[in-house]
N, C-alpha and C positions, 0 to 999 in steps of 0.2 A: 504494500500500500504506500510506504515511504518512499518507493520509486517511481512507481508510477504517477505520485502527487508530484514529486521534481521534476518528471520530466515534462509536466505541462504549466509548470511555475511562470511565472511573469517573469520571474527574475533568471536572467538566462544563466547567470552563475549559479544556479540552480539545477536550469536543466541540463549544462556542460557538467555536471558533476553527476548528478544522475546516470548522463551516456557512460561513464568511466564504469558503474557496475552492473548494467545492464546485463552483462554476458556470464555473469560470476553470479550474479542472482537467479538467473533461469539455467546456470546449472548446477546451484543449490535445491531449489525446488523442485528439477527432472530425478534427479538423485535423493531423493528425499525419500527416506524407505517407509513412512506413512504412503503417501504416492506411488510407491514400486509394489508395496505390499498389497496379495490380493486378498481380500476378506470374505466370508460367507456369503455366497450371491443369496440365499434366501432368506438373509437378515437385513433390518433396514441399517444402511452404511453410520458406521460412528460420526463422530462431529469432526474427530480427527482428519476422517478418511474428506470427507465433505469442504472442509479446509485446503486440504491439499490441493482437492481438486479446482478451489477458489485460487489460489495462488498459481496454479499452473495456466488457467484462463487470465489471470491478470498478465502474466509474467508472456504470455501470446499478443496480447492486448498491446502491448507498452511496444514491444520489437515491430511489431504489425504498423503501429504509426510513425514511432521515433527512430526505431533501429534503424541500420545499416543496408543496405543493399541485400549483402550478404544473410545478415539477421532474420532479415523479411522473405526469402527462398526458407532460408532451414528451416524458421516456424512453420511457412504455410505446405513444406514438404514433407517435413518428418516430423516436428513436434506437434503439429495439431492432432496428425495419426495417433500418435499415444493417447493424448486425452482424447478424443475418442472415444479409444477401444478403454480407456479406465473408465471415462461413465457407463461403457456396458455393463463393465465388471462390476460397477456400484449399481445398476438395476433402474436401467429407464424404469422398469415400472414402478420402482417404488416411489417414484415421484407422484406421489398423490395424495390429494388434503382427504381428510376425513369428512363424512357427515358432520358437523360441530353440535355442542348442545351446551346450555349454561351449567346443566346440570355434573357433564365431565368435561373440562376444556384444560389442557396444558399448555400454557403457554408458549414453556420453551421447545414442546415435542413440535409445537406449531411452526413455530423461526426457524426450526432442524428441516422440515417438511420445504417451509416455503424459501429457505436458502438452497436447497436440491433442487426444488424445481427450478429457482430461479435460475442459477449457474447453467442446470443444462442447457434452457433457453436461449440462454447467452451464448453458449457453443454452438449449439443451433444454428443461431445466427451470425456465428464466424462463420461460418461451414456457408451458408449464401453467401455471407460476402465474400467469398472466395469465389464464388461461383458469378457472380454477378460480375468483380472488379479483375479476375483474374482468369474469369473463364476456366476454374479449376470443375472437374467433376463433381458434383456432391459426393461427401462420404457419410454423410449421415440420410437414412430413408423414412420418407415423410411418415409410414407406415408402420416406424418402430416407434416412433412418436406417442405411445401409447403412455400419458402422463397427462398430468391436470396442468389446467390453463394459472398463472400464477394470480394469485390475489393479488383486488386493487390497493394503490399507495396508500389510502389512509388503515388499512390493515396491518400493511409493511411497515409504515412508518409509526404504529401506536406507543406511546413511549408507556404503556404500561399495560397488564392482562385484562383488565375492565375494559377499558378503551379498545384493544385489540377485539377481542368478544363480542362489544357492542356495533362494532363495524363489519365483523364477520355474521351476526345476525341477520344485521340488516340489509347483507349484501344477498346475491342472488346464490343458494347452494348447489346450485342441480350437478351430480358428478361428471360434466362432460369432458371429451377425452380432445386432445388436440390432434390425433389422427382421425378422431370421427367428426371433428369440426371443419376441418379441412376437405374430409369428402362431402361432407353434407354440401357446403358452399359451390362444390365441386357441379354435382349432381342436376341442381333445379333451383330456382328462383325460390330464397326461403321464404317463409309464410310469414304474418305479423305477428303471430305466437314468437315463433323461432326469433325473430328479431327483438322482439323482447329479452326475450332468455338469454340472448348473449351478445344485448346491446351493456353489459355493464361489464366488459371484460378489460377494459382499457386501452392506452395505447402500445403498450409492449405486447401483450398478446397479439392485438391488430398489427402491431409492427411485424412478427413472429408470422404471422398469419400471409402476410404480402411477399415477404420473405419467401415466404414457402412456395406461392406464386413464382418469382423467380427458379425456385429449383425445379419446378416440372417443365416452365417453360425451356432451361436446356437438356432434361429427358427427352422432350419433344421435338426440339430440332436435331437431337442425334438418330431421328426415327429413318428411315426411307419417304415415309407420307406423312408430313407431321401437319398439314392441313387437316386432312381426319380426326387430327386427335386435340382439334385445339376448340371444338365446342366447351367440354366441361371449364377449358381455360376462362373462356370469356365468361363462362357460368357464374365462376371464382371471381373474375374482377370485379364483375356488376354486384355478388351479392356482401364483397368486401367494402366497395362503396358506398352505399345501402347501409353496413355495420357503422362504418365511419362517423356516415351523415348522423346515425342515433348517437352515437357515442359522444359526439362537441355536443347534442342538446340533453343528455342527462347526464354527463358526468361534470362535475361543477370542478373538478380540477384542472379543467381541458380548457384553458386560457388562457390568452398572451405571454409568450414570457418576458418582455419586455415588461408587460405590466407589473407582472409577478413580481419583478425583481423591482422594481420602484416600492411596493406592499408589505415585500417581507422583510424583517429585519436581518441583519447578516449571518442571525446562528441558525436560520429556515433557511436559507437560501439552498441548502441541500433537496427540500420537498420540491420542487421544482418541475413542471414538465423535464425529461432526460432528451437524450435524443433518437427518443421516439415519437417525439411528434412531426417527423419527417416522414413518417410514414406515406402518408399523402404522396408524396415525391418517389419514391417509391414504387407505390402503384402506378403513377402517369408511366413513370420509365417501363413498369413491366407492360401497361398497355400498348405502347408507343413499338415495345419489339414484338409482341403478338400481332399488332396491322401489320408491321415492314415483316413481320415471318410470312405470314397469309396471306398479304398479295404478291410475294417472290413468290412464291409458289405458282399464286393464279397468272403471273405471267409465264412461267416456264410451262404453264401447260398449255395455255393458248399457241406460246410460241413453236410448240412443239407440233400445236395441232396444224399451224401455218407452214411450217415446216418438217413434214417426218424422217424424211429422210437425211435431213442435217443433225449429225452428233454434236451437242453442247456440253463441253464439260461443268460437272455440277459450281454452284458454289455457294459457300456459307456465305448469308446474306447478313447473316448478325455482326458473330464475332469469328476468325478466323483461324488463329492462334491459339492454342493451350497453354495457359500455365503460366502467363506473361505479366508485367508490370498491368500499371490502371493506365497506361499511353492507347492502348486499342481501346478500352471502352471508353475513354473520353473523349479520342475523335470519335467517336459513334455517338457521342450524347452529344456532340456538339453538332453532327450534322441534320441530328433533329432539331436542336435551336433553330438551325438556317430555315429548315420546314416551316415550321412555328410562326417566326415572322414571315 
């Protein structure tokens, strides 16, 4: 945590001192025999183990933005791989909140709960941006997702068991799973029941959720015909939209952050929208390469039909390259700007 706060300090003597143990700290953490060590897959993971696996996601996090050239390959090649296959060993499944009741509520079993879920989330979501910025493969599948959506910030953030309680009451409990959230949205235009039910999820679930958007659309253009299979995509976009639009009108912490930050005093300034209320930004990009997938397509097949007998060699219309700096997607998002206007 003391690294990662310097490396984004105002004070650059700060973060030049930070860069010095960057490399010594993430191969403390990788070596860390809480971290190496595997634990009973059919127990839920200690606090120890659930730690570990926090500081290996931080220690990703930090080289991912500030590192070195170099740093930024080895993380998104081989140390993301480990953490990974460690959250398997610690139990996507167990990532799940319980039915709550005033009558048995544990506070701290609760924070153990909703710090597993949250972490995976956040690997999750390295695991797109890799795929979004790097055109890496997903290695994580939307499928094994089988894990509760995380509780809203005023949960997260209750500075004591009454308070936490009373916010988990009031919030919406229904157990749904974020691989069955993901196909539902998938599937068919949700109903205003359903948009109820999981208009209170947030913006990091909705971030998590758009995300995931992303990882199918590059399934999809690894297809032969990925025109065929980009229905349930657009399924997903429209009924993520949809989610959004409910979520700015009943979640009352879904506001300015400019404002915010004028409102709150400086030891709040942590409650804050994160940065997931980018999400929005997000979805335009994933919709923006769903049209240029689906109309490449509708023109190689016209042009095909204009011409049969001339061989076209194929081409990726998105992104072309595997495994590369953010220089390929950002001329690609720049040349929708030019669209744009």
């Amino acid at each position: 945590m003391v690294t990662i706060g310097a490396s984004v300090s105002s004070s650059e003597a700060d973060r030049l001192a930070a860069k010095q143990f960057f490399n010594c700290v993430e191969e403390a953490v990788f070596r860390d025999d809480q971290f190496c060590t595997e634990e009973d897959r059919r127990l839920f993971p200690s606090k120890a183990k659930i730690q570990s696996l926090q500081a290996a996601y931080i220690v990703m996090l930090y080289q991912n933005w500030e590192g070195s050239t170099s740093s930024k390959g080895r993380i998104r090649r081989f140390r993301y791989s480990t953490v990974v296959a460690v959250a398997r060993d610690v139990g996507i499944r167990h990532a799940r909140h319980e039915i709550y009741s005033s009558a048995a509520f544990d506070w701290q079993e609760f924070i153990l709960r909703e710090e597993l879920i949250r972490v995976i989330l956040w690997i999750f979501l390295l695991d797109t941006a890799f795929v979004i910025f790097n055109n890496v493969p997903p290695r994580m599948a939307i499928k094994e997702m089988k894990m509760s959506f995380a509780r809203n910030d005023a949960c997260f953030q209750a500075s004591n068991s009454e308070t936490c309680l009373q916010q988990v009451m009031i919030s919406h409990q229904e157990p749904h799973l974020l691989s069955s959230a993901c196909e539902m949205i998938c599937n068919r235009t949700i109903t205003d029941g359903e948009l109820t039910s999981f208009g209170h999820l947030g913006s990091l679930n909705l971030f998590v959720a758009t995300s995931a958007i992303h990882s199918m659309i590059f399934q999809v253009q690894q297809s032969f015909s990925p025109q065929l299979q980009l229905g349930p995509i657009y399924n997903a976009l429209a009924n993520w939209h949809l989610l959004w639009q409910r979520h700015i009108k009943v979640d009352a912490v879904m506001r300015s952050h400019e404002a915010t930050l004028l409102t709150l005093d400086m030891t709040r300034l942590w409650q804050r929208e994160g940065f997931s209320r980018f999400a929005p930004e997000y979805w335009m990009l994933a919709s923006m390469l769903v049209q240029r997938l689906d109309r490449s397509e509708q023109d190689a097949i016209e042009k095909s039909c204009e011409e049969p007998e001339v061989k076209i060699e194929p081409k990726d219309e998105l992104l072309e390259n595997y495994d590369t700096d953010m220089r390929q997607v950002n001329s690609l998002i720049a040349e929708f700007q030019k669209v744009m206007l």
